[in-house]
KOLTI-724145 format. One record per residue (C-alpha): x, y, z. Coordinates in Angstrom, 1 decimal. Last residue first. Layout:
N
+--------+--------+--------+
:      X :      Y :      Z :
+--------+--------+--------+
:      X :      Y :      Z :
...
+--------+--------+--------+
This chain:
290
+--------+--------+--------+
:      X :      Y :      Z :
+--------+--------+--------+
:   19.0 :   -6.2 :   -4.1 :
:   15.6 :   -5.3 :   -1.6 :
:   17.3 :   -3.4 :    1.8 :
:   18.1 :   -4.9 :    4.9 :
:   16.5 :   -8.2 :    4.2 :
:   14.1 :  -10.9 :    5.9 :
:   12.2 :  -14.0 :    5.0 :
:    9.3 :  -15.8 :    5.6 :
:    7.7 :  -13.3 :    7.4 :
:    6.1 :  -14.3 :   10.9 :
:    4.5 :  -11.2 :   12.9 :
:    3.4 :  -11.3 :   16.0 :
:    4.4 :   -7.4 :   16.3 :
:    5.9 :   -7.6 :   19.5 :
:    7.7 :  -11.4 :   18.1 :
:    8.6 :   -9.6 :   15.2 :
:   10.3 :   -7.3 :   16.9 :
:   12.3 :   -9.3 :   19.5 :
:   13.4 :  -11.8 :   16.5 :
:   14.5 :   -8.4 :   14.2 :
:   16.6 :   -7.1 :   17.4 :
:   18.2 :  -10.4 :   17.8 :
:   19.1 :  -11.1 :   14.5 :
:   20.1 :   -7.5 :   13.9 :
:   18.6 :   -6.4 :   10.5 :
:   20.9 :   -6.2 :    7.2 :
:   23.3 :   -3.2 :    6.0 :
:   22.5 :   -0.8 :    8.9 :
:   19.3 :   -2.7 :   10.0 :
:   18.8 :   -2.2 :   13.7 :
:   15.4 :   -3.8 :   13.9 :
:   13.2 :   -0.9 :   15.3 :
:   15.5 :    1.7 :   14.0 :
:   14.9 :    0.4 :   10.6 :
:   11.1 :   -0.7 :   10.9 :
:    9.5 :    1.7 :    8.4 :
:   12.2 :    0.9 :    5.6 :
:   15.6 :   -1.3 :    6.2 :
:   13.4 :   -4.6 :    7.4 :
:   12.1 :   -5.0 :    4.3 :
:   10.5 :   -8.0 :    5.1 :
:   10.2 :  -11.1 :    2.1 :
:    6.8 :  -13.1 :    2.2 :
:    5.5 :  -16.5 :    1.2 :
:    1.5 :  -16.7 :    0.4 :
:   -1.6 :  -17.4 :    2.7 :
:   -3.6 :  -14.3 :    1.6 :
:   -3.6 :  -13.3 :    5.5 :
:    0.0 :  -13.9 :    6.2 :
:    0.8 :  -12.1 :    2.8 :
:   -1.5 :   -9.0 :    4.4 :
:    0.2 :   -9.2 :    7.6 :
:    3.8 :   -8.5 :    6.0 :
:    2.9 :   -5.7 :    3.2 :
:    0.5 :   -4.1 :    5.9 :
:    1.2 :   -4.4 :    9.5 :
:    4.7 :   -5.0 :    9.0 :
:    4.9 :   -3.0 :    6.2 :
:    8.4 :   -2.9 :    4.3 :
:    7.5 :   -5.1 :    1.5 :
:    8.1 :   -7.8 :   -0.5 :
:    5.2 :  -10.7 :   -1.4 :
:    6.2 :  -13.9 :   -2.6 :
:    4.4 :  -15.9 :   -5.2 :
:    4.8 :  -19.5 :   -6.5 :
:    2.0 :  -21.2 :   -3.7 :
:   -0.4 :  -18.6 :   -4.7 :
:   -0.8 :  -20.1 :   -8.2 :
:    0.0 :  -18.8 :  -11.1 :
:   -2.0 :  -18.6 :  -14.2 :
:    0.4 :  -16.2 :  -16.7 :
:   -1.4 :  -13.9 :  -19.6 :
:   -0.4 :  -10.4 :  -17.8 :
:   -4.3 :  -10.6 :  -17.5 :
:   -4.0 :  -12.6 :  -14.5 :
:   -1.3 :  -10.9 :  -12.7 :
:   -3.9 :   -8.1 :  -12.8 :
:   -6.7 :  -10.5 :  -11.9 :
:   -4.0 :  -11.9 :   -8.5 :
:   -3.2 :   -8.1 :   -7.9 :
:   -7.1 :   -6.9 :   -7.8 :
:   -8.4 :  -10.1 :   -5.6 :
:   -4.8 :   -8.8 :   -3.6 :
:   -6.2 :   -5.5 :   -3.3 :
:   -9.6 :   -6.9 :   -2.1 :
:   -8.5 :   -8.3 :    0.4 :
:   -7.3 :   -6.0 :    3.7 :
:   -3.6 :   -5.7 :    4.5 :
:   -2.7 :   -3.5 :    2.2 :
:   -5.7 :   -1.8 :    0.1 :
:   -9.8 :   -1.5 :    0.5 :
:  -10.5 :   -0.2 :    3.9 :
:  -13.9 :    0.6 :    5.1 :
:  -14.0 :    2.8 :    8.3 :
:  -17.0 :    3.3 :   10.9 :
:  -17.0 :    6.0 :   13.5 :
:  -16.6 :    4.7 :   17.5 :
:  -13.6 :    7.2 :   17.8 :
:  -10.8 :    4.3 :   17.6 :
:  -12.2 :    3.7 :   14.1 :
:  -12.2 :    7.4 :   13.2 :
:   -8.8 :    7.3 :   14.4 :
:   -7.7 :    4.3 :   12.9 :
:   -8.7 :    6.3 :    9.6 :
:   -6.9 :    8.8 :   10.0 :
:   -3.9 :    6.8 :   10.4 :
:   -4.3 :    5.0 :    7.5 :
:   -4.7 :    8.0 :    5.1 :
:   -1.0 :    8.8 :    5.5 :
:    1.3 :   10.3 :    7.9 :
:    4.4 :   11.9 :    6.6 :
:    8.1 :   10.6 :    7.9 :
:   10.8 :   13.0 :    6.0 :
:   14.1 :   11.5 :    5.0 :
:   13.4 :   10.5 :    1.7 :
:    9.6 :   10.5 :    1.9 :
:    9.1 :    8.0 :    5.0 :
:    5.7 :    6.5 :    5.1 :
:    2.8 :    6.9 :    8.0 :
:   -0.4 :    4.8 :    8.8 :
:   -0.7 :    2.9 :    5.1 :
:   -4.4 :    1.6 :    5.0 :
:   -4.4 :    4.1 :    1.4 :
:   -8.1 :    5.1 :    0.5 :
:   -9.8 :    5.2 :    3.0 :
:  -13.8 :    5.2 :    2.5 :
:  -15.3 :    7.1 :    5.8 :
:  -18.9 :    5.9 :    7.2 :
:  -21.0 :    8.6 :    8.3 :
:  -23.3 :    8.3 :   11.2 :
:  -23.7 :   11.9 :   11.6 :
:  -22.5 :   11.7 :   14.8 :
:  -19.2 :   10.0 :   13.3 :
:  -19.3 :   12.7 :   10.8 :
:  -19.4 :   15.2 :   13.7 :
:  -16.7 :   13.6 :   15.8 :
:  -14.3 :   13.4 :   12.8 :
:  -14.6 :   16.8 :   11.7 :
:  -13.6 :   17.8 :   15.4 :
:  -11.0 :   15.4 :   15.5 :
:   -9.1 :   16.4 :   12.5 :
:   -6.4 :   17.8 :   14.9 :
:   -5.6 :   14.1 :   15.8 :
:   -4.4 :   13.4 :   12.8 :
:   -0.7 :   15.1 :   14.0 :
:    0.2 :   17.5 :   11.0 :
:    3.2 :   16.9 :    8.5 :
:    0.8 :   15.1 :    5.5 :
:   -1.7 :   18.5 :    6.0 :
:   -5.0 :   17.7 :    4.5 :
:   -4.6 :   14.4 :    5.4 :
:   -4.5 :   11.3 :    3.1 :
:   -7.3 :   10.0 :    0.2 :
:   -9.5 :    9.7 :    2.7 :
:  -13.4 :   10.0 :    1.0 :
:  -16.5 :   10.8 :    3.5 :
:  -19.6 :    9.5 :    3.5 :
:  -23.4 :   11.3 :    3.2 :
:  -22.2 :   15.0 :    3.3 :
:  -24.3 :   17.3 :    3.1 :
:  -22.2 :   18.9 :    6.4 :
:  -19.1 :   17.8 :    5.8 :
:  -19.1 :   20.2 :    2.4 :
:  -19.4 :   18.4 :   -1.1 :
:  -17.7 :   16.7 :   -3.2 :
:  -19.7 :   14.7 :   -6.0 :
:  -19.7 :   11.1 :   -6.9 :
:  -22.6 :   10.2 :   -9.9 :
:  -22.5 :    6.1 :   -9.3 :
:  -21.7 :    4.3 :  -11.7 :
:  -23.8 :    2.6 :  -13.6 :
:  -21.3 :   -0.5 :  -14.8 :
:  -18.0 :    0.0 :  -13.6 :
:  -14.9 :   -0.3 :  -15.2 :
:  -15.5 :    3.0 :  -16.5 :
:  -13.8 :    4.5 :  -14.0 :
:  -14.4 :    8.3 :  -13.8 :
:  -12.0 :   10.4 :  -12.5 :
:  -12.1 :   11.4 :   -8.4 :
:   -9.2 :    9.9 :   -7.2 :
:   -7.5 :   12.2 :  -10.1 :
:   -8.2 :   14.8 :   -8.3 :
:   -5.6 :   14.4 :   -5.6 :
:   -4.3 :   17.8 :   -6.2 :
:   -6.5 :   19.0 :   -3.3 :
:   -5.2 :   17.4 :   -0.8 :
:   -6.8 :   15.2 :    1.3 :
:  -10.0 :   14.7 :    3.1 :
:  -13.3 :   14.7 :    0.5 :
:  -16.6 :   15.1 :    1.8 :
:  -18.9 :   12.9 :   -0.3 :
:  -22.2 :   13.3 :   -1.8 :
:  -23.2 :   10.2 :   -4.0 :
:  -22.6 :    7.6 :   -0.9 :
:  -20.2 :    6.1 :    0.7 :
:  -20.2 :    2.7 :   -0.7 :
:  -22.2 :    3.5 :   -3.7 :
:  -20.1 :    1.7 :   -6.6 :
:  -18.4 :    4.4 :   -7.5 :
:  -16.5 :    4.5 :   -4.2 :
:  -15.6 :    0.7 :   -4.5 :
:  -14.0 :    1.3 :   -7.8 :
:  -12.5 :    4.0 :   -6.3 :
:  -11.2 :    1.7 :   -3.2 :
:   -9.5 :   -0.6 :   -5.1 :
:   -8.2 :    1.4 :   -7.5 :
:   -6.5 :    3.6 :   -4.9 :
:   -4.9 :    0.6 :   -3.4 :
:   -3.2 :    0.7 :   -6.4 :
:   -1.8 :   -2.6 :   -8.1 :
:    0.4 :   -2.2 :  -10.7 :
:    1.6 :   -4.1 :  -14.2 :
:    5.0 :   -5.6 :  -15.3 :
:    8.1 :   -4.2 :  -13.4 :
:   11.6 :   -3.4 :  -13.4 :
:   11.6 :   -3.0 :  -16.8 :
:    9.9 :    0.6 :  -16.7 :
:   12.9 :    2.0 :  -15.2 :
:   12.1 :    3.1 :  -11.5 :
:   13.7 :    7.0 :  -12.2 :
:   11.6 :    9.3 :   -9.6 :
:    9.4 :   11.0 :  -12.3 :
:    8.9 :    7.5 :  -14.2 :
:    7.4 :    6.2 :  -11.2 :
:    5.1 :    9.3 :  -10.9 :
:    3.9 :    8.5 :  -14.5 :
:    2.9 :    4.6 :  -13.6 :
:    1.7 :    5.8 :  -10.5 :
:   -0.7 :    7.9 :  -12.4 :
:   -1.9 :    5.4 :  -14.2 :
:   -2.5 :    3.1 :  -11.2 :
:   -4.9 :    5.2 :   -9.8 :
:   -3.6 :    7.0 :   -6.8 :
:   -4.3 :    6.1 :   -3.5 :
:   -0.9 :    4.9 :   -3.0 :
:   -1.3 :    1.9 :   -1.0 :
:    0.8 :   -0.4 :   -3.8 :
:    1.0 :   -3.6 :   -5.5 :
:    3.4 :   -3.5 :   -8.1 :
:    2.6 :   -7.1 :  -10.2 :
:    6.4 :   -8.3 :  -11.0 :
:    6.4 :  -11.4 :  -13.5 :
:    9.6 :  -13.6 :  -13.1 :
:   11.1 :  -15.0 :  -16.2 :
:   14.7 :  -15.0 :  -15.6 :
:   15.2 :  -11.3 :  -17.1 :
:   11.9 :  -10.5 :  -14.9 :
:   14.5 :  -11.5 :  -11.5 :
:   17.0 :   -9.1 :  -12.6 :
:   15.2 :   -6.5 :  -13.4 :
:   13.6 :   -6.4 :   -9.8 :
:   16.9 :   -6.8 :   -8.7 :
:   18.3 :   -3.9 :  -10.5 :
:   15.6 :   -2.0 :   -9.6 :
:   16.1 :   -2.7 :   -5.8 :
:   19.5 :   -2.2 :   -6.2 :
:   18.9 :    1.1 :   -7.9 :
:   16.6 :    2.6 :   -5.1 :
:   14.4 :    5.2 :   -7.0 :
:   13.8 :    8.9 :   -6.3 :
:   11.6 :   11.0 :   -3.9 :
:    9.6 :    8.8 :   -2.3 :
:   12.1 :    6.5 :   -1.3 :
:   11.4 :    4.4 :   -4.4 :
:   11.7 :    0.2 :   -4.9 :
:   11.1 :   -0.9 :   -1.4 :
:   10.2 :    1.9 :    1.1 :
:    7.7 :    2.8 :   -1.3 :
:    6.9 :    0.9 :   -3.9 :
:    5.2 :   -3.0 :   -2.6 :
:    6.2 :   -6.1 :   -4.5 :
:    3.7 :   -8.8 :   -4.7 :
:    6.1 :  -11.2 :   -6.6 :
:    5.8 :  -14.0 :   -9.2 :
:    7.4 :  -17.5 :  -10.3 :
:    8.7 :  -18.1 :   -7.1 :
:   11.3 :  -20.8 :   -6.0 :
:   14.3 :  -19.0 :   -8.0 :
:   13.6 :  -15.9 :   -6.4 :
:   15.5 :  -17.3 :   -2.6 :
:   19.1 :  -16.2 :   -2.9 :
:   18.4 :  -13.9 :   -5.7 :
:   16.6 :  -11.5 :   -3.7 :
:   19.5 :  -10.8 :   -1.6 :
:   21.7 :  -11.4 :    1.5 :
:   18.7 :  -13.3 :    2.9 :
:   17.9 :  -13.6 :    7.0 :
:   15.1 :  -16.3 :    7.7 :
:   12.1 :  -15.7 :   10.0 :
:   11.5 :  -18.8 :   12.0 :
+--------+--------+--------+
């Protein structure tokens, strides 16, 4: 049974590190959530270690300088996790192919920087669908449009047997008040379309191989059993700490607000109803992370 918290603080003191995802949780796209810093803060001033695990397809540095933009302080946290990373290093590795056809916008160049993590890269250049041999998600061309009006690139590179690298599993996210779709759902429809999709952040493994090594390097060995993962995904942040085996705490003030009636916390009853559609079994639950 899914236990309401009042904060953070309630139940940190039993975990030594936390998954915590960005947005939804600690930014609203737009700016920073101060409680959610402050707690943050909070639980690294007792000796917590916060690894910011994230489906922005962006490479972590760049996170790191769009987090400054919105106003997370930089104490609030200890390293990041991009599903960008993931699926980059993945990218340069051969998975789709040298000659890619790129879906996003066009400022998301910095997808396409080396990484020199990896030895003999591959040489990754865009190209149009049709010389294309995979194609790279990075979002939609238009964040505001239905997916479903990419169907007719979609049906070719499914004929063309191409298989489509996605860079952020996220379906939509809310940017203040704004919903925008993401990645995710483009992918789901390439999937639902008989094409083949490889998926490399939230909920699928190798971004938590990528968070454990980061948490790692931080110079701490913990073990799953002392970390909590926080997010407003049900389907990502929730399922993919079901998955890795490890404690989780549901935002239930982000993507599922109207779903669980969270004003200042969720309804009991509305929450229970939702997670039993979603077959979902957090550990814990909270309006908002403070």
């Amino acid at each position: 049974m899914t236990r309401i918290v009042s904060s953070f603080a309630e139940i940190s003191t039993n975990y030594d590190a936390a998954f915590v995802d960005l947005w939804g949780c600690v930014h609203d796209g737009v700016k920073a959530l101060p409680e959610a810093v402050a707690a943050l803060q909070a639980y690294r001033a007792a000796g917590g270690t916060v690894v910011l695990v994230t489906n922005s397809p962006r490479p972590r540095a760049s996170v790191e300088v769009q987090l400054e933009q919105f106003g997370v302080a930089s104490d609030a946290w200890d390293t990041i996790t991009t599903s960008g990373d993931s699926a980059r290093a993945a990218m340069f590795e051969g998975a789709v192919g040298s000659k890619v056809f790129h879906i996003g916008v066009p400022e998301e160049t910095a997808f396409f920087e080396p990484l020199h993590i990896i030895e003999n890269p591959v040489e990754v250049t865009k190209v149009a669908l049709d010389d294309a041999e995979g194609i790279v998600c990075t979002g939609p061309f238009d964040p505001h449009a239905d997916p479903s009006e990419l169907r007719p690139q979609l049906l070719l590179a499914k004929q063309k047997g191409l298989k489509l690298l996605c860079a952020n599993p996220d379906i939509v996210v809310d940017r203040g008040e704004t919903r925008e779709w993401c990645a995710g759902a483009i992918a789901e429809l390439y999937t639902e379309m008989g094409g083949e999709s490889l998926y490399f952040g939230k909920p699928h493994p190798p971004i938590y191989d990528l968070a454990r090594r980061r948490l790692a390097a931080t110079g701490k060995d913990i073990p799953d059993s002392s970390i909590i993962a926080i997010g407003d995904g049900i389907r990502t942040d929730i399922l993919g700490a079901m998955g890795e085996g490890i404690d989780s705490l549901f935002i239930t003030g982000g993507l599922a607000a109207k779903e669980t009636l969270t004003k200042v916390q969720p309804d009991e009853t509305a929450l229970n109803d939702y997670l039993e559609k979603e077959k979902s079994a957090p550990t814990f639950a909270i309006g908002k992370l403070r």
